[in-house]
ROBA-869987 format. One line per 5 residues: number of its first residue (from 1); their letters; for each residue z, x, y of C-alpha. Coordinates in steps of 0.5 Angstrom, whole numbers. Each point is the difference from the previous one (the first is absolute). Layout:
REM residues N
NUM = A = Z X Y  ...
This chain:
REM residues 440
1 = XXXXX = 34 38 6  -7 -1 4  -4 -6 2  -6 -1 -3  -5 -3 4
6 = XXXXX = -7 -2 -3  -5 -1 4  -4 -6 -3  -7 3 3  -1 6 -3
11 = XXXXX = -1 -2 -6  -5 5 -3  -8 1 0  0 -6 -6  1 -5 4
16 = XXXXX = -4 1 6  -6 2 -4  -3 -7 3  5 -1 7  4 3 4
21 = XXXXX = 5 -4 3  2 0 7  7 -3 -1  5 4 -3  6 -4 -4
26 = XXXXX = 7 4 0  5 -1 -6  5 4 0  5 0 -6  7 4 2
31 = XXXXX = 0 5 -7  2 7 -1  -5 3 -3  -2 8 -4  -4 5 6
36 = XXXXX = -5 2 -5  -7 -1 0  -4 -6 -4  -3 6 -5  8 1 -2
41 = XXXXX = 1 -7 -1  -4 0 -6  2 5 -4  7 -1 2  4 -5 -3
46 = XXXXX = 3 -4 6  -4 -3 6  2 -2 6  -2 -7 5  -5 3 3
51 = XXXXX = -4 2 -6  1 -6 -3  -2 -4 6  -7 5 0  -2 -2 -7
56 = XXXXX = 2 -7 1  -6 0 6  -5 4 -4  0 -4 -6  3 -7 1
61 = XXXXX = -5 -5 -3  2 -5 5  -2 5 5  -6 3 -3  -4 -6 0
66 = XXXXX = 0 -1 9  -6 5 -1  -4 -5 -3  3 -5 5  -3 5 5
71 = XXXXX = -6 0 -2  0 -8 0  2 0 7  -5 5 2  -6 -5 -5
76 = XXXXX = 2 -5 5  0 3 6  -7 3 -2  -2 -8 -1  2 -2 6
81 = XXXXX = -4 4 5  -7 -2 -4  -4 -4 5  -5 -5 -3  -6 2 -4
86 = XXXXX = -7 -2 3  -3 -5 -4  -8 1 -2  -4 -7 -1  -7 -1 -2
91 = XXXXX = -3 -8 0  -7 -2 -2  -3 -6 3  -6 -5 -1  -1 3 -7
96 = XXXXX = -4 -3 -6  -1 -6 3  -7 -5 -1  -7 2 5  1 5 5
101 = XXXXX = 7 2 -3  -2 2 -7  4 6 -2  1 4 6  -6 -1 5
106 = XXXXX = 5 -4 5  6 4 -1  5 2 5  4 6 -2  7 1 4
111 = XXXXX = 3 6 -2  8 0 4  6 6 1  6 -4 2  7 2 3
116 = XXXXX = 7 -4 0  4 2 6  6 -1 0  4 -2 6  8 -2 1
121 = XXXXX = 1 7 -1  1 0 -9  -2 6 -2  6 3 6  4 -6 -4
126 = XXXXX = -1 2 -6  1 7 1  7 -2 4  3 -3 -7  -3 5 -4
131 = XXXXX = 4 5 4  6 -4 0  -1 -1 -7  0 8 -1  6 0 4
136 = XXXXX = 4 -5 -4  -1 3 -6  2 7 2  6 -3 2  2 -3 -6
141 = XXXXX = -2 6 -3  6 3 5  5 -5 -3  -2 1 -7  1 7 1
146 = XXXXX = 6 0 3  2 -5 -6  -2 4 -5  4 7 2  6 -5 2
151 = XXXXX = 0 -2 -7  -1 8 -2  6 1 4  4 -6 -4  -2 4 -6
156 = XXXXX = 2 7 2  8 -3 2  0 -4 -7  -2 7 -2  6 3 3
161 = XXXXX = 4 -5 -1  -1 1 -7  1 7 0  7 0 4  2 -6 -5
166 = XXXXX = -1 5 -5  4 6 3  5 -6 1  1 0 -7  0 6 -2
171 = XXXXX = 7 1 5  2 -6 -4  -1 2 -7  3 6 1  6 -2 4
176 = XXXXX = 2 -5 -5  -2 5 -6  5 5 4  5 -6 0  -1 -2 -7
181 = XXXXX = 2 8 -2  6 -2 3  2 -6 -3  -2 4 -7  5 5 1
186 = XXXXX = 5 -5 2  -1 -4 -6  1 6 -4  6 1 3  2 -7 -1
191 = XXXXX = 2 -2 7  -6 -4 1  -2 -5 -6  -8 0 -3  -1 -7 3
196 = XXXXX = 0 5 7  -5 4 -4  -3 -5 -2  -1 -3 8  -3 6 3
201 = XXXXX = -5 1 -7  -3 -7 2  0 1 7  -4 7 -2  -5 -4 -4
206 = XXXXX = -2 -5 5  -1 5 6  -4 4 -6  -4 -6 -1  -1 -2 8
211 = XXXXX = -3 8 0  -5 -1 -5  -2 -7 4  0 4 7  -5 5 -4
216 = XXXXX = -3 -6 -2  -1 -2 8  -2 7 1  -6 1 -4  -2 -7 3
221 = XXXXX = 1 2 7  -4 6 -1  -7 -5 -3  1 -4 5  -1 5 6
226 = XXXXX = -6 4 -4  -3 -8 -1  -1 1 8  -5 4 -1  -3 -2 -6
231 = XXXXX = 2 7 -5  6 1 -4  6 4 2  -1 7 0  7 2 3
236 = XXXXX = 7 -2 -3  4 -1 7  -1 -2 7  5 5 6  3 -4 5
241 = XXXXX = 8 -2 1  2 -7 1  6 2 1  -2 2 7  -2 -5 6
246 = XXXXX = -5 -1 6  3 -3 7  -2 -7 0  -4 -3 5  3 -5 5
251 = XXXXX = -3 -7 2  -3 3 7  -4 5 -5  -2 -5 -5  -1 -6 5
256 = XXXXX = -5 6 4  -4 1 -6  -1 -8 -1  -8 1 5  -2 5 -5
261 = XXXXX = 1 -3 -6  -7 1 -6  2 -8 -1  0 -2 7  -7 5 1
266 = XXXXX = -3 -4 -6  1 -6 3  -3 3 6  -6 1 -3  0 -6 -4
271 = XXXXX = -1 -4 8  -5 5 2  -3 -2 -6  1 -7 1  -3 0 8
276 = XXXXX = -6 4 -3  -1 -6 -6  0 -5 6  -5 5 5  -4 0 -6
281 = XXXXX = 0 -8 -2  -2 -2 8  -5 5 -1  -3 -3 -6  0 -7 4
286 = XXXXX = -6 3 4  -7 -1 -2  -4 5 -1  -8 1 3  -6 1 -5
291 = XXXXX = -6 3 3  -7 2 -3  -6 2 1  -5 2 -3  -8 -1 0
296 = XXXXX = -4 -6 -3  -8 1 -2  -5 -6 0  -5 2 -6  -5 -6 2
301 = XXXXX = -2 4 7  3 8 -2  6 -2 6  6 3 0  6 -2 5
306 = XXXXX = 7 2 1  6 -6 -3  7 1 4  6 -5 -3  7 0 3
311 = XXXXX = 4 -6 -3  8 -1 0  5 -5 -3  2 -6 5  7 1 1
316 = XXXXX = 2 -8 0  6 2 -3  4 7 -1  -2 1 -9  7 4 1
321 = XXXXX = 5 -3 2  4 -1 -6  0 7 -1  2 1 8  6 -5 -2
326 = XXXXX = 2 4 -7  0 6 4  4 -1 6  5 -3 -5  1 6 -4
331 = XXXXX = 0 4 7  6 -5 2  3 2 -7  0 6 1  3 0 7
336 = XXXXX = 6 -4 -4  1 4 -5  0 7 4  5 -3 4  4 -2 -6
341 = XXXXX = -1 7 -2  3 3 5  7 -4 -1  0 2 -7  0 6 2
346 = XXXXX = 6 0 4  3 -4 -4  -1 5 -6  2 6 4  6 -3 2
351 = XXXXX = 2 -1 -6  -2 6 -4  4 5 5  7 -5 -1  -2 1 -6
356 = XXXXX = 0 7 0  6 1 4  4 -5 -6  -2 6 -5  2 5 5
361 = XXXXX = 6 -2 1  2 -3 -7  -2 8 -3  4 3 6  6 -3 -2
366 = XXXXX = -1 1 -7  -2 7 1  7 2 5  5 -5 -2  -2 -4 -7
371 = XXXXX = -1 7 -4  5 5 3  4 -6 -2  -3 0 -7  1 7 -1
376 = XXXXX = 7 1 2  1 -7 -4  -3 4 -7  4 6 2  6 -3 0
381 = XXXXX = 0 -3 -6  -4 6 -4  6 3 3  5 -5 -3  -3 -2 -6
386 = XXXXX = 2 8 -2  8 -2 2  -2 -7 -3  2 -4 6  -6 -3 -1
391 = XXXXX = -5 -3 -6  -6 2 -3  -3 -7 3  2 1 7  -3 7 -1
396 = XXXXX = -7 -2 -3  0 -5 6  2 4 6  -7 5 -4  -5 -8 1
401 = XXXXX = 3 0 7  -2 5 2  -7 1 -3  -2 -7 1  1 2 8
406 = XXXXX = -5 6 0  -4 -4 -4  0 -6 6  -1 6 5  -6 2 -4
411 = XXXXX = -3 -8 -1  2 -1 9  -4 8 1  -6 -3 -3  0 -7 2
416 = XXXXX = 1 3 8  -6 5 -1  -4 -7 -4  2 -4 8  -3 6 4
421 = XXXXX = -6 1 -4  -1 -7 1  1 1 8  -6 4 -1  -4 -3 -4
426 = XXXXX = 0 -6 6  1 5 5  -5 5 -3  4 6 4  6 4 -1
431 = XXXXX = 6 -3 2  5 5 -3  4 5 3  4 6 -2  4 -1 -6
436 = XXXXX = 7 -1 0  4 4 -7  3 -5 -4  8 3 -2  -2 -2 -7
């Protein structure tokens, strides 16, 4: 079995039509996969991780719409460097007034072009939180992504699972169908009673009926994975073995990764975001200066002479102080709960990778020690049965024991697979190694 390691960067022309990213996310998911080309797949009847990881980043409907959030950000962006808009001003004075100003004899015509000037650096503010704004959004679009092909992966181990519960029934059905032609031909002998018969009929019929259900499950599975990206199954199965499973990560490799989780980079990104909130309201505190000039005409003489205006607010008292204290109180939050992101994440990965040992260590004493138990039980008593030393009874539960062990190694396989891929959806890296073959 191969590693598969999906690079989250390289997600195709569609979704760098508006920006291309200068992070790069990893998820790796630990699959077996078919070596064939993306052309292939469509046309065969099985796919593999990878194929389902690249149309799940082309057509997701949750990551088509970071374009237009792009665009957003970029509209912005394009706000806040705007500088403000000279004013134009034309005032009329002495005008249709009684004796020397009737109508406009005495008229003063002032004609002004003005200018706000912005000071305590705004527009840098302002396009500092623009830009931490754009930051932030493409880090919870990396967190959102990571989420999104983590859930695909999820689907396509349900899938799996899905598939191998199939095959597991199928061996069922078959062994008790053998079984019960046995006891059949006992019956007839007359050395075993119908009440035997009866037995393995009835235990026939319920492993017919979970089968039917399984098949159920399967076709299920199957939607669930295509509703990834948004299309209906084009394919019957998915390749893969859970049967076989990769090296675990220790806590030294789990630990080490905690720096670079996406969580831990989205909450630094919302700090920068938050420092840039507070730059912005301590520049808004400052006030601005209007200057105008312009040129003023006296009609009673036919003189012209220039106008020059420079007016400011009075800074009695900061006008943003109130945002000034919201803001350093959203950049504390942020602070806190970067911290406590860090902690949650060391607890998180502790716990998941104990986790993973507990199912690692249950499927190896079920693989090397509960089922060749299992086995050589149903032989015995298969064996017995024939010289009858043993009831059909004993025979029908040494079958259930032995089939209800492969299915818990089915269900602990996935549930392995589940932990590690959520590793890397946190860590957005692969953490899995060679794969160790299960004696299954």
């Amino acid at each position: 079995m191969n590693v598969f390691i999906f690079r989250c960067g390289a997600i195709g022309s569609k979704f760098f039509a508006a920006r291309q990213f200068d992070a790069s996310l990893l998820l790796a998911v630990s699959m077996s996969f078919l070596a064939f080309p993306q052309s292939a797949f469509a046309q065969n009847s099985s796919i593999n991780l990878n194929w389902a990881m690249q149309q799940t980043l082309l057509h997701n409907p949750q990551l088509a719409q970071y374009p237009y959030q792009l665009r957003i950000s970029d509209g912005d962006l394009i706000q806040a460097q705007q500088r403000p808009l000279p004013t134009l001003a034309m005032s009329a004075e002495n005008i249709f007034g009684q004796d020397e100003f009737t109508a406009t004899d005495s008229a003063e015509f002032t004609l002004t072009l003005g200018q706000t000037i912005e000071l305590g650096g705004k527009r840098d503010s302002r396009v500092a939180f623009a830009t931490a704004s754009t930051a932030r959004k493409q880090s919870e679009y990396e967190q959102m992504r990571l989420d999104v092909l983590a859930e695909t992966g999820r689907r396509y181990y349900q899938l799996l699972r899905s598939q191998s519960l199939q095959h597991w029934i199928e061996r069922r059905v078959a062994s008790e169908l053998q079984a019960l032609e046995v006891v059949q031909k006992r019956t007839k002998a007359g050395a075993a009673g119908k009440a035997d018969s009866s037995k393995m009929q009835l235990r026939l019929s319920r492993s017919k009926a979970l089968a039917m259900q399984i098949s159920g499950q399967l076709r299920l599975a199957r939607s669930a994975l295509a509703a990834m990206w948004a299309a209906k199954p084009s394919f019957i199965t998915v390749s893969g073995e859970l049967l076989q499973l990769p090296s675990l990560p220790t806590a030294v490799d789990i630990t080490g990764l905690i720096a670079e989780s996406p969580a831990l980079n989205l909450q630094q990104s919302m700090m920068r975001l938050a420092d840039a909130q507070v730059q912005l309201a301590k520049a808004n505190s400052k006030v601005d200066l209007d200057v105008n000039v312009g040129l003023r005409r006296f009609q009673a003489t036919g003189d012209q002479a220039l106008v020059f205006n420079v007016s400011m607010p009075i800074p009695i008292a900061n006008p943003n102080r109130g945002r000034i204290s919201a803001a350093n109180a959203a950049r504390e939050l942020s602070q806190l709960q970067l911290e406590q992101i860090r902690r949650q994440l060391q607890l998180s990965f502790l716990a998941v990778q104990q986790t993973l040992e507990n199912y690692s260590q249950y499927a190896q004493v079920i693989s090397q020690e509960l089922l060749p138990q299992a086995r050589q039980l149903l032989a015995d008593t298969e064996a017995g049965y024939s010289l009858g030393r043993y009831s059909v009874l004993q025979w029908s539960d040494a079958q259930a024991e032995k089939f209800t062990l492969e299915r818990e190694l089915i269900d602990t396989h996935q549930q392995i697979y589940l932990q590690l891929l959520e590793l890397e959806r946190v860590t957005g890296q692969s953490l899995s190694g060679k794969l160790m073959p299960s004696t299954y």
